[in-house]
N, C-alpha and C positions, 0 to 999 in steps of 0.2 A: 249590344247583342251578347245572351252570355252564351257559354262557352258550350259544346253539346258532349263532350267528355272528359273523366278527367285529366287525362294525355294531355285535353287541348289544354284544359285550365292549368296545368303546372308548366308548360310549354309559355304560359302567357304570362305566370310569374317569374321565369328565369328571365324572358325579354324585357320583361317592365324591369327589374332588379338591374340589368344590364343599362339601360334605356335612363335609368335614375343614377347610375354610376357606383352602384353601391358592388354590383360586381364586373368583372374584366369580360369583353363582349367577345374577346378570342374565347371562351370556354363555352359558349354557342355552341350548339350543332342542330343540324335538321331544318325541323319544325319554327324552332326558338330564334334561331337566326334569323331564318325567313320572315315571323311575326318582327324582330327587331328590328329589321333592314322597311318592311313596308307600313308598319302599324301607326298609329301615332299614341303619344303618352296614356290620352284619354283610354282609345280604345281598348289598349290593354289591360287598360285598372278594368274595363268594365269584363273582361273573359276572365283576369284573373279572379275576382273578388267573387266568381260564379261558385255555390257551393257545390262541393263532390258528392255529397249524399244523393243515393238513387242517379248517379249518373253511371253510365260501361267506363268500362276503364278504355277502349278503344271503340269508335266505330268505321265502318265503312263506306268508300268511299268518300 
């Protein structure tokens, strides 16, 4: 499923980045955690790897 903004998509690369070890998962917050703590490996590669082009920078709800 990719990603519907790009909030979410960089949100989905701090947690895969964390998730792969490559960075420290206390520097979470939010969003990022929350994908970290329920997501699995896969699914995050698939929101992160979502391009930004023509996507809001936030949406609602």
């Amino acid at each position: 499923m990719p990603a519907k903004s790009a909030a979410q998509q960089k949100a989905a690369g701090a947690a895969l980045s964390a998730k792969r070890g490559e960075t420290n998962k206390s520097t979470l917050k939010g969003a990022s955690r929350e994908m970290y703590e329920t997501m699995t490996e896969k699914q995050l590669e698939d929101f992160a790897s979502t391009t930004r082009k023509g996507k809001p920078e936030h949406i609602d709800g």
